[in-house]
C-alpha positions in Angstrom: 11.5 24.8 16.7 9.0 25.4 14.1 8.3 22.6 11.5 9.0 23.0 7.4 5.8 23.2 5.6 6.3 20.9 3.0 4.7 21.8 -0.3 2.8 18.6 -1.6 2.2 17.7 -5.5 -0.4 15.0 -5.9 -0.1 13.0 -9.3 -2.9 11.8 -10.8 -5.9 13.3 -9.0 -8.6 10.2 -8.5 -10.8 8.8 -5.7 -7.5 7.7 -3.8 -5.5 11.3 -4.2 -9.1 13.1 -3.0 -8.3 11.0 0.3 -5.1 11.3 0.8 -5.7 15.0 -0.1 -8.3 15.3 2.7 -6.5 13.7 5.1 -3.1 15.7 5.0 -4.8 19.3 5.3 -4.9 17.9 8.7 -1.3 18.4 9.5 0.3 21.7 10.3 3.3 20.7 8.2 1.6 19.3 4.8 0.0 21.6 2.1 -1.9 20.7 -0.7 0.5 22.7 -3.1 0.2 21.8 -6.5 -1.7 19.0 -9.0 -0.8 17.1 -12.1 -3.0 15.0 -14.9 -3.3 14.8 -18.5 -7.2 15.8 -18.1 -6.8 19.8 -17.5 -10.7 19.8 -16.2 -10.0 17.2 -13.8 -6.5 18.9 -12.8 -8.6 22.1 -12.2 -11.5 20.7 -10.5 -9.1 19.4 -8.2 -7.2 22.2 -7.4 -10.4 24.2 -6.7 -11.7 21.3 -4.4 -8.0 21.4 -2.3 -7.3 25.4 -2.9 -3.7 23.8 -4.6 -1.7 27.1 -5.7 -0.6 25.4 -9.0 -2.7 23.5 -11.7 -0.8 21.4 -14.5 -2.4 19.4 -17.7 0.5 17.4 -17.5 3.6 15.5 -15.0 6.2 17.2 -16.6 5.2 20.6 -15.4 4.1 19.2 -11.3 7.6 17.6 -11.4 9.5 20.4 -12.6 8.0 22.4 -10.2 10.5 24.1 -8.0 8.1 24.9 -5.1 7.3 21.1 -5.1 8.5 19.7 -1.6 7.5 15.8 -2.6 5.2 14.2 -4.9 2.6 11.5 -4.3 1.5 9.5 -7.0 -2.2 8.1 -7.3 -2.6 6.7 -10.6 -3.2 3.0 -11.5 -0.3 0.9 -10.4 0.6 -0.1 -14.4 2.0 3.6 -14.5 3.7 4.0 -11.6 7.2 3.1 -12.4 7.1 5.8 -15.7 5.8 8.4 -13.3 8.2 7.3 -10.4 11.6 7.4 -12.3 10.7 10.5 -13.9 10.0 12.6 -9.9 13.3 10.4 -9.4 15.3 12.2 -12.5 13.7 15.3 -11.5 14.9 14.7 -7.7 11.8 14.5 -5.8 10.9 12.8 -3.3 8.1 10.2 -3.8 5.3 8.7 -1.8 4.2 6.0 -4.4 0.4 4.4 -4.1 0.9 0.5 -3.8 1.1 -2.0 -5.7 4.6 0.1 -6.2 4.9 -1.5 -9.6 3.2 -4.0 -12.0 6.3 -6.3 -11.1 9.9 -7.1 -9.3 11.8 -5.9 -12.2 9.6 -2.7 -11.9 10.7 -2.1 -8.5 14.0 -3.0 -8.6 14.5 -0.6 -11.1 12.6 2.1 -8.8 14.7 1.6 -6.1 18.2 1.4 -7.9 17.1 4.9 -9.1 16.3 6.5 -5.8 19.6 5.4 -4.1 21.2 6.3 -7.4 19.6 9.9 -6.9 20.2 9.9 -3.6 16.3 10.8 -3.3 13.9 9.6 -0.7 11.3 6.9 -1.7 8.7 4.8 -0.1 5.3 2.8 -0.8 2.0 3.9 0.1 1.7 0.5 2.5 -1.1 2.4 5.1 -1.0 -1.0 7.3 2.8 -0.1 9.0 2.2 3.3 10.0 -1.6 2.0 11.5 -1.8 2.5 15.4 -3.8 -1.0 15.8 -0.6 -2.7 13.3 2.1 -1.0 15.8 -0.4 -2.1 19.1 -0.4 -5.6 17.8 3.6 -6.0 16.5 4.1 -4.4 20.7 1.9 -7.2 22.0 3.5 -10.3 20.1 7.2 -8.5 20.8 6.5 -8.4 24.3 6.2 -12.5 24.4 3.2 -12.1 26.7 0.9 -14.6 23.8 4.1 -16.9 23.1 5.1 -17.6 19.4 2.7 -17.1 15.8 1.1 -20.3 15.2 -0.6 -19.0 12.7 -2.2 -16.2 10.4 -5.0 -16.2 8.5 -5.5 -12.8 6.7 -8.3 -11.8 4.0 -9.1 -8.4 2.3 -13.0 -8.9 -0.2 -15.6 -7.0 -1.4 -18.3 -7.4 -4.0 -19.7 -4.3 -6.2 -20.9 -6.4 -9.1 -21.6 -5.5 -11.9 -18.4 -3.7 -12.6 -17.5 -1.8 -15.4 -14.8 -3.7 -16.9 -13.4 -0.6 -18.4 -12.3 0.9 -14.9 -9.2 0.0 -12.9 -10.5 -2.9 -10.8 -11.1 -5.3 -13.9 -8.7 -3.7 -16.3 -6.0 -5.6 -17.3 -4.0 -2.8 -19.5 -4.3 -0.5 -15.9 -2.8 -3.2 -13.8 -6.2 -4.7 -12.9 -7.0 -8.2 -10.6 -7.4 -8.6 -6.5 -4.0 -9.7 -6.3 -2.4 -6.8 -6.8 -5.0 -4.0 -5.8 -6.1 -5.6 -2.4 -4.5 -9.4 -2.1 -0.9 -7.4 -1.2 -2.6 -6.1 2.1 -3.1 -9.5 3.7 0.2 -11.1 1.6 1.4 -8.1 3.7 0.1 -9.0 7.3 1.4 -12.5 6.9 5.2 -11.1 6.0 5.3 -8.2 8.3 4.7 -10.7 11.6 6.2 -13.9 10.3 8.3 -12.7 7.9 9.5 -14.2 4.9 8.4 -17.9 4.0 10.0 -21.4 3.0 7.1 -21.9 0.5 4.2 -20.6 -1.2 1.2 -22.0 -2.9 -1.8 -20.2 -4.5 -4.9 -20.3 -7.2 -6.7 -17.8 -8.6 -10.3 -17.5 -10.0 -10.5 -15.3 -13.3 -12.7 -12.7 -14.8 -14.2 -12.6 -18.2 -11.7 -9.4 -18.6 -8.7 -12.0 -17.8 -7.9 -10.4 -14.5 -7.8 -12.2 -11.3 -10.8 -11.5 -9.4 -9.9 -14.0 -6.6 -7.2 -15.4 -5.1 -6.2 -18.0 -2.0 -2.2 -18.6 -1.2 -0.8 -20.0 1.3 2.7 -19.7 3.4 4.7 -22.3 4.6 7.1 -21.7 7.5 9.3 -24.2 9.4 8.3 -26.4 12.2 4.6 -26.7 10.5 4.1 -23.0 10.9 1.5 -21.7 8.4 -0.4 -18.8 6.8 -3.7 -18.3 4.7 -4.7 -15.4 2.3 -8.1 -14.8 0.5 -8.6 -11.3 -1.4 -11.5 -11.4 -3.7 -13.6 -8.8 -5.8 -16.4 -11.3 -5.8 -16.9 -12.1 -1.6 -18.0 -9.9 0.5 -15.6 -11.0 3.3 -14.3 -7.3 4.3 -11.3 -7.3 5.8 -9.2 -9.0 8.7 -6.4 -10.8 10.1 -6.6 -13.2 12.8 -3.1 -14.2 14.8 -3.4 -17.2 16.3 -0.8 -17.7 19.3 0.1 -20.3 21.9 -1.6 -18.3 24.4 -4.4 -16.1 23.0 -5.0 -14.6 19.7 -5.1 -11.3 17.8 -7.9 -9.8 15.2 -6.8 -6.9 13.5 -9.8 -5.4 12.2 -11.0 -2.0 10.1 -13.9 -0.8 8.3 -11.9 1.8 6.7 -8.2 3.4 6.8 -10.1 5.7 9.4 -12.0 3.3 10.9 -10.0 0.5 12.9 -9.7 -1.6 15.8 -8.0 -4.8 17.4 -9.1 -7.3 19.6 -6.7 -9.2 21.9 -8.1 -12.6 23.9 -6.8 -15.1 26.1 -8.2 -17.9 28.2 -7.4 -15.8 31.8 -8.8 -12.4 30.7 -11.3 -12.9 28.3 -11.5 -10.3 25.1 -9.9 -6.4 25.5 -10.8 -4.5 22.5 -8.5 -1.4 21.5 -10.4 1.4 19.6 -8.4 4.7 17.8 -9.4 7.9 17.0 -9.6 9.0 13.5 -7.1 11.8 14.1 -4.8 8.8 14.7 -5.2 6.9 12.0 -5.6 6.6 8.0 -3.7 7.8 5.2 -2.3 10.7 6.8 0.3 8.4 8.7 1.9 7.9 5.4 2.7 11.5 5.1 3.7 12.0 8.3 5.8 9.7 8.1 7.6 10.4 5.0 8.4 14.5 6.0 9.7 13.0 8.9 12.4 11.4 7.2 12.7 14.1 4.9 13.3 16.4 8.2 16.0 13.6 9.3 17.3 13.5 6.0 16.6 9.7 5.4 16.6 8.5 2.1 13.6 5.9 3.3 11.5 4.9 5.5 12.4 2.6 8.7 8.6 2.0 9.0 7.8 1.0 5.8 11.5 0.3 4.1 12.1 -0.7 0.6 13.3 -3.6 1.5 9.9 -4.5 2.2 8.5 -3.0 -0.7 10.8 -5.7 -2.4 10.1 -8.7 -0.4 6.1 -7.8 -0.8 6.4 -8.0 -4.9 8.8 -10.7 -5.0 6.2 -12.9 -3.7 3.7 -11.5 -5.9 5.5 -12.3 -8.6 5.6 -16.0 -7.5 1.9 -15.9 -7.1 1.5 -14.3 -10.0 3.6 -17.2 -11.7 1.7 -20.0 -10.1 -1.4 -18.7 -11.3 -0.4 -16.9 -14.9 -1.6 -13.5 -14.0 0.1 -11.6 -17.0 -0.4 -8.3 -18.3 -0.6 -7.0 -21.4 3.0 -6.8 -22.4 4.2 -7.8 -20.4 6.5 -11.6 -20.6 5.2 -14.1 -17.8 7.1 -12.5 -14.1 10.8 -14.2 -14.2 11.0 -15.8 -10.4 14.2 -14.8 -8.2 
């Protein structure tokens, strides 16, 4: 049976959208159909770059669109539940970059409106859909490491100076490690251990007023415990370490294309797992999402909102312990 082509409109067409962009003209089923902004010269660089049929100097137009299968949406997370409800209203499907929204209240909303609409909707979460993620959820499932004692999960980088105008240390755009890399590791630690009984955290602010570090930690019963470090400012890169009663896990990548896992215990030493790029990165996400839409799911059972929901309500509570606010927005009311 030969597959639907879905026809793919890419909001906001940044650094991120170029990747995704890339990374879906590998799949026979995906096509690079059409491009929004409110820049027309970056719209049409774009569309010459990807060969997209359609070019708009606006979102109205891409989501009006009646050749438009689904739209993914790349712009700064402060915009993203505006340009969300409106694919919604216009009932298309939406693969939304993460952080899904600047807040719980955000997403809430988000989600009411999809369900509403009876329209499919899911985060941009990369880690779920990742072969090394599924290797190591097969490994602790199996039982053959015993139970979590504990994660410790990080996600820095330093590029200093920055431009404080740009999206990293902007607060009006949504800036701060929290919520542009510190929800990868928050992440990890939920997706194994799941939701905890308490969480602590600090954060270390820029001269912009953004959160340029931050350190939490998750308390589960019967002493079970969790640490998470994501930083613009150390040049950590990026890992989780799993630490079970009878060997541990390191979930490691270099890049959404670039990723591996190591497994050790005491009787058989280290076995590393490598994946071919063809296997991994942000074309996962896609592939994932016209699959539902070919099973007619209204979300995704790999990355469901639920989780979406879970991931920014503890956000918000780190965001409350450590009075991350954006600009106009009220300090994040805790549920």
């Amino acid at each position: 049976m030969t597959k639907k082509v879905y026809n793919w409109g890419i909001l906001a067409p940044g650094r991120i959208a170029r990747k995704f962009a890339t990374e879906i003209q590998q799949l026979e089923n995906a096509f690079v159909f059409a491009v929004g902004s409110t820049n027309d010269e970056r719209s049409k660089e774009f569309a010459a770059e990807f060969g997209t049929k359609h070019s708009y100097n606006n979102y109205a137009d891409l989501v009006a669109d009646p050749e438009v299968d689904i739209i993914y949406i790349a712009s700064p997370h402060a915009f993203h539940a505006k340009q969300t409800l409106l694919c919604l209203d216009h009932h298309k499907p939406v693969l939304c970059e993460k952080a899904l929204g600047l807040n719980l209240t955000e997403v809430k909303k988000m989600v009411e409106r999809a369900r509403e609409n009876k329209v499919f909707f899911m985060e941009a979460m990369m880690v779920p859909h990742q072969p090394s993620y599924q290797k190591a959820k097969q490994i602790i499932e199996s039982g053959k490491l015993g139970k979590i004692k504990s994660i410790h999960s990080w996600f820095g980088f330093n590029k200093s100076p920055y431009d404080h105008s740009q999206r990293l240390m902007n607060p009006v755009l949504g800036g701060g490690a929290l919520l542009d890399i510190g929800l990868y590791p928050l992440f990890d630690t939920l997706y194994f251990l799941g939701e905890p009984q308490n969480i602590t955290a600090s954060a270390e602010f820029a001269p912009t007023g953004i959160d340029q570090s931050v350190s939490i930690r998750l308390d589960y019963p019967d002493g079970l415990s969790a640490s998470v470090f994501a930083s613009f400012v150390a040049s950590s890169g990026v890992g989780t370490d799993i630490f079970c009663e009878f060997g541990t896990i390191r979930l490691r990548r270099q890049s959404a294309l670039e990723q591996w896992i190591e497994v050790e215990t005491l009787l058989s030493g280290v076995k590393r797992y490598t994946y071919e790029e063809k296997f991994c990165g942000l074309k996962l996400e896609a592939s994932d999402a016209m699959r539902c839409l070919d099973e007619h799911r209204l979300e995704s059972d790999l990355m469901p909102l639920s989780l979406s929901i879970s991931l920014m309500k503890y956000m918000d509570l780190i965001r409350h312990q450590t009075h991350i606010i954006y600009p106009g927005e009220r300090e994040p009311a805790i549920e």
